[in-house]
Biopython code that builds the backbone (N, CA, C, O; Angstrom):
import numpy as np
from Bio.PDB.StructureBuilder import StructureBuilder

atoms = [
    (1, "UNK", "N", (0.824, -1.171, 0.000)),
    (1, "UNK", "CA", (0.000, 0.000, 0.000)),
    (1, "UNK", "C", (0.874, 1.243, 0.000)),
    (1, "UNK", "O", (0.284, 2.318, -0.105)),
    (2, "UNK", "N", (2.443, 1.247, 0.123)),
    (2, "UNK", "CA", (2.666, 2.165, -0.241)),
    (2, "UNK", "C", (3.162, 3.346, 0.497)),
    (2, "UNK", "O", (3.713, 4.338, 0.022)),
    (3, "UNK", "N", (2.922, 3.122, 1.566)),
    (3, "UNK", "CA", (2.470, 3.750, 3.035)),
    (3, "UNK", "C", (3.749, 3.853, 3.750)),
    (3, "UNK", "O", (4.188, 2.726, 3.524)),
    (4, "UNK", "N", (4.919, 4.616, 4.677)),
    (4, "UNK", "CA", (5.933, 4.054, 5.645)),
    (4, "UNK", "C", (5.965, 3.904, 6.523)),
    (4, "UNK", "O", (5.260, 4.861, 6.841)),
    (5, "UNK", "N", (6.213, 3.442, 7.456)),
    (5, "UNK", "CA", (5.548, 3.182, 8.372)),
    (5, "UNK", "C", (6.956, 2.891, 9.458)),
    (5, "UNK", "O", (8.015, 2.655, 8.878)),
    (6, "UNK", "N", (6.971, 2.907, 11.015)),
    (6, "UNK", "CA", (7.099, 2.808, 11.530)),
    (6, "UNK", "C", (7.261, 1.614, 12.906)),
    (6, "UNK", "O", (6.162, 1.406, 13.421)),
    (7, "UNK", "N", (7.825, 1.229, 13.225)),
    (7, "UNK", "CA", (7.285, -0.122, 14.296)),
    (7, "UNK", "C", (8.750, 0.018, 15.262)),
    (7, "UNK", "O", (9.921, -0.111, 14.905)),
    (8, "UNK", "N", (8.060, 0.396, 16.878)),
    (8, "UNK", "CA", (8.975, 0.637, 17.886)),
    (8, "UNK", "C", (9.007, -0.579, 18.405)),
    (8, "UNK", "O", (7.934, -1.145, 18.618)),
    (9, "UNK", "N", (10.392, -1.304, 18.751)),
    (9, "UNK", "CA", (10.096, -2.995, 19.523)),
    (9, "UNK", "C", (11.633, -2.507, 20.378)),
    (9, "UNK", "O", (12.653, -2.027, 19.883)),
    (10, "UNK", "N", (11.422, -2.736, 21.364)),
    (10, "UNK", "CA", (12.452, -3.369, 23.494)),
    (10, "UNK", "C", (13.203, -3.290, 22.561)),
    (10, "UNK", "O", (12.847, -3.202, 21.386)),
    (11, "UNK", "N", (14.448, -3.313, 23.005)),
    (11, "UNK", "CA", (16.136, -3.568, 22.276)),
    (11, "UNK", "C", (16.361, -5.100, 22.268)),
    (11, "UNK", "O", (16.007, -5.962, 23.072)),
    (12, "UNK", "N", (17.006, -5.167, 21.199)),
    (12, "UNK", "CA", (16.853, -6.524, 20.973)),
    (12, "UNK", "C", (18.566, -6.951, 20.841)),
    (12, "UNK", "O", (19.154, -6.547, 19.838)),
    (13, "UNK", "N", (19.205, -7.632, 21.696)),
    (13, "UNK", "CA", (20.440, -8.281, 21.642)),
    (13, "UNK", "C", (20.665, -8.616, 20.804)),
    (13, "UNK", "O", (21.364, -7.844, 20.148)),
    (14, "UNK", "N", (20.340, -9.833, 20.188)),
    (14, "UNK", "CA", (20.706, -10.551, 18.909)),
    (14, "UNK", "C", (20.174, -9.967, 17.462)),
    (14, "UNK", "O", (19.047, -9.514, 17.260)),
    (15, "UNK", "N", (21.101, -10.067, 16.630)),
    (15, "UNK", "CA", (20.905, -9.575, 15.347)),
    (15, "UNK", "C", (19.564, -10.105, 14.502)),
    (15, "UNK", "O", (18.567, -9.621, 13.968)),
    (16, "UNK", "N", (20.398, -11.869, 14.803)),
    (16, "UNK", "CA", (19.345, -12.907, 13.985)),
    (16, "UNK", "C", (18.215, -12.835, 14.948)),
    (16, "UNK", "O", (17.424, -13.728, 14.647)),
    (17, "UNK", "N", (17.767, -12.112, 16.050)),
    (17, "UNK", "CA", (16.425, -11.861, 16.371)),
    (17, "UNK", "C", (15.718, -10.393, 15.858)),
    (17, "UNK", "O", (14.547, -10.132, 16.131)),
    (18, "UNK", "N", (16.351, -9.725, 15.291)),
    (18, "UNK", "CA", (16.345, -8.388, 14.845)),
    (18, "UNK", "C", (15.598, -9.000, 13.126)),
    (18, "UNK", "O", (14.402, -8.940, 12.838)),
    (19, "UNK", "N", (16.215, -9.303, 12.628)),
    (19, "UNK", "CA", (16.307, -9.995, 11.831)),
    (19, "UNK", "C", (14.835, -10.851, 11.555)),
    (19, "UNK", "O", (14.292, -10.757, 10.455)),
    (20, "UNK", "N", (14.301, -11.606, 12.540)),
    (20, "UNK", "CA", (13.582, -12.860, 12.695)),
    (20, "UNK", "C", (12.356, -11.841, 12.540)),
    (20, "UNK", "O", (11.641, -11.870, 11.538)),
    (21, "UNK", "N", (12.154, -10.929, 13.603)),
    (21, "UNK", "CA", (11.346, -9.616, 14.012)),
    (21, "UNK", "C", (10.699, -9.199, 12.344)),
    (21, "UNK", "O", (9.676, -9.558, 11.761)),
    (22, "UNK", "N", (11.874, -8.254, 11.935)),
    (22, "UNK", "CA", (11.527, -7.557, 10.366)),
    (22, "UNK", "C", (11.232, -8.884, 9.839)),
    (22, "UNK", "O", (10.531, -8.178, 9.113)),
    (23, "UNK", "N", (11.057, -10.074, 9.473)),
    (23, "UNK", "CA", (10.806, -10.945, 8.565)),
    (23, "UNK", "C", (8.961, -11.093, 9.017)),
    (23, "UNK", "O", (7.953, -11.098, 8.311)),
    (24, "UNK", "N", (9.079, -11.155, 9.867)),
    (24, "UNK", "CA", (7.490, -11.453, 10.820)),
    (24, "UNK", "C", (6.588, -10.239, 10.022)),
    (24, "UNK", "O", (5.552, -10.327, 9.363)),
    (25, "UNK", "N", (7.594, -8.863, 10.438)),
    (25, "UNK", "CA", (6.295, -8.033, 10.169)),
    (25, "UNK", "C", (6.148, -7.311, 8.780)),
    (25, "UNK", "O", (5.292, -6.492, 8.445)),
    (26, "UNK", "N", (7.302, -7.872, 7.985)),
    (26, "UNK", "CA", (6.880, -8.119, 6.955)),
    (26, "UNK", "C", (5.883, -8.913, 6.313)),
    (26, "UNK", "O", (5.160, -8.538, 5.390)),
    (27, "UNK", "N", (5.891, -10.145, 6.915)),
    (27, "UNK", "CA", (5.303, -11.501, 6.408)),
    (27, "UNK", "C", (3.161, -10.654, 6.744)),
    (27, "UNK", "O", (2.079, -10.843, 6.188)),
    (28, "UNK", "N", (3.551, -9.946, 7.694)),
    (28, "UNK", "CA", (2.004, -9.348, 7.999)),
    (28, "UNK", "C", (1.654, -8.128, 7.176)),
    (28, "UNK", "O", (0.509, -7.688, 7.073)),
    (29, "UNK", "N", (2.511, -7.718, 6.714)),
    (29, "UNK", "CA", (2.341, -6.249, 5.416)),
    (29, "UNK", "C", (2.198, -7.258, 4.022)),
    (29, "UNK", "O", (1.314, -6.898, 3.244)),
    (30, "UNK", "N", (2.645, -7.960, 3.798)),
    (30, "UNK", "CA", (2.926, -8.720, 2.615)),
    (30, "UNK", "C", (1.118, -9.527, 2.500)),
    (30, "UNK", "O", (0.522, -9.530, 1.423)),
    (31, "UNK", "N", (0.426, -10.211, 3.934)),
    (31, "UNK", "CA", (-0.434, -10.719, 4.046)),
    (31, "UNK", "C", (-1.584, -9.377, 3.731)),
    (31, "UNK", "O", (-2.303, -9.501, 2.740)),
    (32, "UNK", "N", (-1.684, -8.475, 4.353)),
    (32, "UNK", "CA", (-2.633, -7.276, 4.082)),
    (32, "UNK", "C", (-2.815, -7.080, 2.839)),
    (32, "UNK", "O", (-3.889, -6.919, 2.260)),
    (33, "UNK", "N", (-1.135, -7.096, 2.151)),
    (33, "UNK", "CA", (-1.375, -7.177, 0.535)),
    (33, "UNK", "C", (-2.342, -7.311, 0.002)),
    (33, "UNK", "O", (-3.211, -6.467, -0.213)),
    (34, "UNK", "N", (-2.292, -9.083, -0.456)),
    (34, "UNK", "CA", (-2.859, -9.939, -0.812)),
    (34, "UNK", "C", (-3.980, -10.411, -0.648)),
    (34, "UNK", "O", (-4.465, -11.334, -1.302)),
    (35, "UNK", "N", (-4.951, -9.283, 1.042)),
    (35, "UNK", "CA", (-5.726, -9.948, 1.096)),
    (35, "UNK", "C", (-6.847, -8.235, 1.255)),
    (35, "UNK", "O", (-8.047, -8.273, 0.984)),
    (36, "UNK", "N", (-6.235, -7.082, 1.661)),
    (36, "UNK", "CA", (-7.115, -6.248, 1.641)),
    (36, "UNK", "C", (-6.917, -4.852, 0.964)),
    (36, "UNK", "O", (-7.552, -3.801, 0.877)),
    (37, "UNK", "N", (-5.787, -5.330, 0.550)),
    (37, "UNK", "CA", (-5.293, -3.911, -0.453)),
    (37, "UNK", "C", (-6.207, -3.548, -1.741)),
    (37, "UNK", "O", (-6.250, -4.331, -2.690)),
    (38, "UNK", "N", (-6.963, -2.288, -1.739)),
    (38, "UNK", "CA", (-7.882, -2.074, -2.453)),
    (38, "UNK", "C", (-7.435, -1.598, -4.180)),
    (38, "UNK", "O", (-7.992, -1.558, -5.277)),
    (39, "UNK", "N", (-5.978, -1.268, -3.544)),
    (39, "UNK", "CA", (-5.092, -0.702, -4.811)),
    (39, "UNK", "C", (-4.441, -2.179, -5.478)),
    (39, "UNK", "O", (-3.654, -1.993, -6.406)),
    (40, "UNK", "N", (-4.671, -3.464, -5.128)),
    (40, "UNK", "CA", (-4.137, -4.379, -5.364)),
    (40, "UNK", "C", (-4.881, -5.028, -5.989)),
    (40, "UNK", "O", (-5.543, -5.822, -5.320)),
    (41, "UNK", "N", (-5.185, -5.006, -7.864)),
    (41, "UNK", "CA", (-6.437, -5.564, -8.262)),
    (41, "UNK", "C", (-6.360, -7.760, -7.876)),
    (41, "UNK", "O", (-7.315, -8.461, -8.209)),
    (42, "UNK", "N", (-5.225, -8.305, -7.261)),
    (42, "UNK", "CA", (-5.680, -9.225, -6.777)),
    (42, "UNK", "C", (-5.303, -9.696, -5.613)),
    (42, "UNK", "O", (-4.881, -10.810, -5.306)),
    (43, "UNK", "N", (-5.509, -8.664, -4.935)),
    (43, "UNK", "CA", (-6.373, -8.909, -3.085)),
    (43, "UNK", "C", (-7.491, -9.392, -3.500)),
    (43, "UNK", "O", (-8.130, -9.323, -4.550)),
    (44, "UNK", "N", (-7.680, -10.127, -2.036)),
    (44, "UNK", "CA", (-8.639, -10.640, -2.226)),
    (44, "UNK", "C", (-9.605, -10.130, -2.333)),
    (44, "UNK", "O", (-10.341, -10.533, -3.234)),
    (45, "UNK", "N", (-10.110, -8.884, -1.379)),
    (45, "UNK", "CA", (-11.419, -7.951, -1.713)),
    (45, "UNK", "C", (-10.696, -7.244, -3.173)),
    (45, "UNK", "O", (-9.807, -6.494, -2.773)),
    (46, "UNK", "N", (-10.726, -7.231, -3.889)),
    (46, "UNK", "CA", (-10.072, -6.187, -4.883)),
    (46, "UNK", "C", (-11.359, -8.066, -5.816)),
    (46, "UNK", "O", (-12.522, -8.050, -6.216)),
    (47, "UNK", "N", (-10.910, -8.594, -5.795)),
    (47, "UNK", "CA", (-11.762, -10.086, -6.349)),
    (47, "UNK", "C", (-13.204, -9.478, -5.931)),
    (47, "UNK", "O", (-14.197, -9.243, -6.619)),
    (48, "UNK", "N", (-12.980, -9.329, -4.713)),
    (48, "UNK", "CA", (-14.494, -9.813, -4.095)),
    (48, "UNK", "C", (-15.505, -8.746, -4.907)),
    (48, "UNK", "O", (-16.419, -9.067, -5.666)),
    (49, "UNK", "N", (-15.121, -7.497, -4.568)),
    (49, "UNK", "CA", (-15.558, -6.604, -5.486)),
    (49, "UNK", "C", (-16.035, -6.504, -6.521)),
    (49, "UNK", "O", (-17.003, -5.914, -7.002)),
    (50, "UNK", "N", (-15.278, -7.134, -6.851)),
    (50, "UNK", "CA", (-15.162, -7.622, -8.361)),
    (50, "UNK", "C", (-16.518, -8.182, -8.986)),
    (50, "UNK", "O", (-17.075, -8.048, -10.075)),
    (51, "UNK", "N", (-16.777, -8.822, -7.891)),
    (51, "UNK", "CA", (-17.932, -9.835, -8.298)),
    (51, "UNK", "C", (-19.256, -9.583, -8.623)),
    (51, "UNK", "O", (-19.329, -8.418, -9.014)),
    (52, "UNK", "N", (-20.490, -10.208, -8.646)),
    (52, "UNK", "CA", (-21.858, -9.815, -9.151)),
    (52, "UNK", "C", (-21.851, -9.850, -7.581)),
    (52, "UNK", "O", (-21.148, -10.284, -6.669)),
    (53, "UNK", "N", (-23.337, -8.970, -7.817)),
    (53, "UNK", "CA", (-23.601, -8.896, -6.397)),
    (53, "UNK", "C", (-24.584, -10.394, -5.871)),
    (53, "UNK", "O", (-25.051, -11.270, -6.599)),
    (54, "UNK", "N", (-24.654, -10.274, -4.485)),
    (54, "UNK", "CA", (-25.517, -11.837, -3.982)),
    (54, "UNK", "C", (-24.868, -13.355, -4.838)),
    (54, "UNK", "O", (-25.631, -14.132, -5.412)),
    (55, "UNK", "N", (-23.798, -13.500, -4.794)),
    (55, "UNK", "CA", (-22.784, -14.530, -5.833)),
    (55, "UNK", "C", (-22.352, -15.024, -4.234)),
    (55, "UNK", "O", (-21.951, -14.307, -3.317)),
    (56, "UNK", "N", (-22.570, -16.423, -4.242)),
    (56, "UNK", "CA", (-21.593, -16.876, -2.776)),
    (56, "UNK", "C", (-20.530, -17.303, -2.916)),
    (56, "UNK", "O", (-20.435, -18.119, -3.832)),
    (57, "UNK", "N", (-19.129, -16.960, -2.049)),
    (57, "UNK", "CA", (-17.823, -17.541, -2.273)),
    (57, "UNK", "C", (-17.062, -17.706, -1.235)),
    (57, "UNK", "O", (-17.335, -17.296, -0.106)),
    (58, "UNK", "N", (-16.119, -18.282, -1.536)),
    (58, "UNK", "CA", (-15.654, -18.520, -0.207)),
    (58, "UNK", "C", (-14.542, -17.655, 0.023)),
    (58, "UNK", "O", (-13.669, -17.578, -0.841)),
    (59, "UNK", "N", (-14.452, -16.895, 1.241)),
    (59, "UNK", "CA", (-13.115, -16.055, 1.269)),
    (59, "UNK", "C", (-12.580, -16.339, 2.174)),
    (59, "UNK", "O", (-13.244, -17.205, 2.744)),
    (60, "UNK", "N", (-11.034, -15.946, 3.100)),
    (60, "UNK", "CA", (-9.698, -16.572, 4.072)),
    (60, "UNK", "C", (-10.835, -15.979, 5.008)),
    (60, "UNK", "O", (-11.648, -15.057, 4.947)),
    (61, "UNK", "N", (-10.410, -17.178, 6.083)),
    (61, "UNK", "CA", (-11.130, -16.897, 7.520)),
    (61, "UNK", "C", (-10.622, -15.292, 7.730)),
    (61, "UNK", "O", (-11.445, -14.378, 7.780)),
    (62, "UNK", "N", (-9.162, -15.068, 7.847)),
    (62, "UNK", "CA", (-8.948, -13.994, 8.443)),
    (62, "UNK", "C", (-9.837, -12.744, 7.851)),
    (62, "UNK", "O", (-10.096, -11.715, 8.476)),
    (63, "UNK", "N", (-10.257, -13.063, 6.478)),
    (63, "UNK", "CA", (-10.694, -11.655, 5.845)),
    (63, "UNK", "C", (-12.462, -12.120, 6.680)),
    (63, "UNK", "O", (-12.958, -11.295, 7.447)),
    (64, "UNK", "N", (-12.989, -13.069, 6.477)),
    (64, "UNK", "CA", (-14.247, -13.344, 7.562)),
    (64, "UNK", "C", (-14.257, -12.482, 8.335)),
    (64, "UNK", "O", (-14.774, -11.389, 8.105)),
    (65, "UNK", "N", (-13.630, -12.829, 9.522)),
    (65, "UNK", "CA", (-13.144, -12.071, 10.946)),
    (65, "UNK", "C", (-12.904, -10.410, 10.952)),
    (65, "UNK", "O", (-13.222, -9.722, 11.922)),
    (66, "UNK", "N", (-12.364, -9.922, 9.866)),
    (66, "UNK", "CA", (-12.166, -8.578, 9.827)),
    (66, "UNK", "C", (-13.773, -8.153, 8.778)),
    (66, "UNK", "O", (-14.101, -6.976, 8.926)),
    (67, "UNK", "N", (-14.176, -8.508, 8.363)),
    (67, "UNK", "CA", (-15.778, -8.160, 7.912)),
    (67, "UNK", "C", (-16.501, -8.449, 9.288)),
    (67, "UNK", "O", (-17.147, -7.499, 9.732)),
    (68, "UNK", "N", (-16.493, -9.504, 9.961)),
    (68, "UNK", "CA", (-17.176, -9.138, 11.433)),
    (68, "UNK", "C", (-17.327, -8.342, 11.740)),
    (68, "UNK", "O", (-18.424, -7.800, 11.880)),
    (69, "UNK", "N", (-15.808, -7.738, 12.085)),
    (69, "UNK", "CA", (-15.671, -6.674, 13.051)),
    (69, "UNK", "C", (-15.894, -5.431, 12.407)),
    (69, "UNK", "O", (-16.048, -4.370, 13.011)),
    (70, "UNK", "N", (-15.910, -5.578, 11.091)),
    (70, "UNK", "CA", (-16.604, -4.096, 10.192)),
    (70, "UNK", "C", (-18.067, -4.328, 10.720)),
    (70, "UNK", "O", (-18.299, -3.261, 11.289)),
    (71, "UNK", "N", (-19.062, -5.029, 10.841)),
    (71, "UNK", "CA", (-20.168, -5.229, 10.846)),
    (71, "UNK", "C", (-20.595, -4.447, 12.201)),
    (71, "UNK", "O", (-21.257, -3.472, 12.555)),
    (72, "UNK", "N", (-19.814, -5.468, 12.725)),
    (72, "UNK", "CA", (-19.976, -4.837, 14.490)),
    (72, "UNK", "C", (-19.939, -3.802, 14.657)),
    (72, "UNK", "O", (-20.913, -3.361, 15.268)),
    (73, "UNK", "N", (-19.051, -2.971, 14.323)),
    (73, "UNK", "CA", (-18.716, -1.585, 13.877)),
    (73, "UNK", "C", (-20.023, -0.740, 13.511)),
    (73, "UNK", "O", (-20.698, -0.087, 14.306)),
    (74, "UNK", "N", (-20.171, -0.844, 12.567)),
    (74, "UNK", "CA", (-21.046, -0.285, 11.519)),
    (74, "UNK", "C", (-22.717, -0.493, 12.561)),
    (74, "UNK", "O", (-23.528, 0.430, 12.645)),
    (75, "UNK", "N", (-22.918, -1.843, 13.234)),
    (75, "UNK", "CA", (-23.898, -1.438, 13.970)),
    (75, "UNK", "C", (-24.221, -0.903, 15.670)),
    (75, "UNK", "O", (-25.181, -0.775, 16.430)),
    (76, "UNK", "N", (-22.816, -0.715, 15.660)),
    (76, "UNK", "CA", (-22.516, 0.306, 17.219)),
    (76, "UNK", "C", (-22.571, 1.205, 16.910)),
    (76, "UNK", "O", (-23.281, 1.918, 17.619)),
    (77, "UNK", "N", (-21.888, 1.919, 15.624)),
    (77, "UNK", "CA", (-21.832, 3.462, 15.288)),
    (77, "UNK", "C", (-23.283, 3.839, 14.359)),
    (77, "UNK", "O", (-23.648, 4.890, 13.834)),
    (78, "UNK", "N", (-23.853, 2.586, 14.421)),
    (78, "UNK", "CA", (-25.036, 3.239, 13.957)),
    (78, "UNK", "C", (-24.810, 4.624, 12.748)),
    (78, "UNK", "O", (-25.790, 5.228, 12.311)),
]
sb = StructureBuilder()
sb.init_structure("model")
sb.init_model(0)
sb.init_chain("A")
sb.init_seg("    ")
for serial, (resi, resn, name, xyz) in enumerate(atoms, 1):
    if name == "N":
        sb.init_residue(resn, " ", resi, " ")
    sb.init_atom(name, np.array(xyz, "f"), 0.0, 1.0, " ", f" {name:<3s}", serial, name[0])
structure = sb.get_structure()
């Protein structure tokens, strides 16, 4: 997405844990990619979108779980 971003983490002794760290939170920018990046015509919502409307499919639990919590959202804030 494009975005820079920032991430403060404890001091970390070891390199190859420094190391282990940036690979992780990469591996979670890389996952957002692929799965909710709107600028990414194949994320997965960038698909979903895509689609006819009322069409059933199956999408990653995790993207499930984060439409929940849009839902939930959307009917607290009314």
């Amino acid at each position: 997405m494009s975005l820079p971003y920032t991430v403060l983490v404890p001091a970390i002794s070891a390199e190859h844990k420094l190391a282990a760290l940036c690979d992780q939170i990469e591996a979670v920018f890389d996952r957002a990619n692929r799965s909710v990046n709107c600028w990414n015509p194949q994320s997965e919502i960038s698909v979903l979108n895509a689609m006819p409307a009322c069409k059933a499919v199956a999408i990653a639990p995790e993207l499930v779980r984060l439409l929940d919590i849009v839902d939930e959202l959307f009917l607290l804030s009314e």
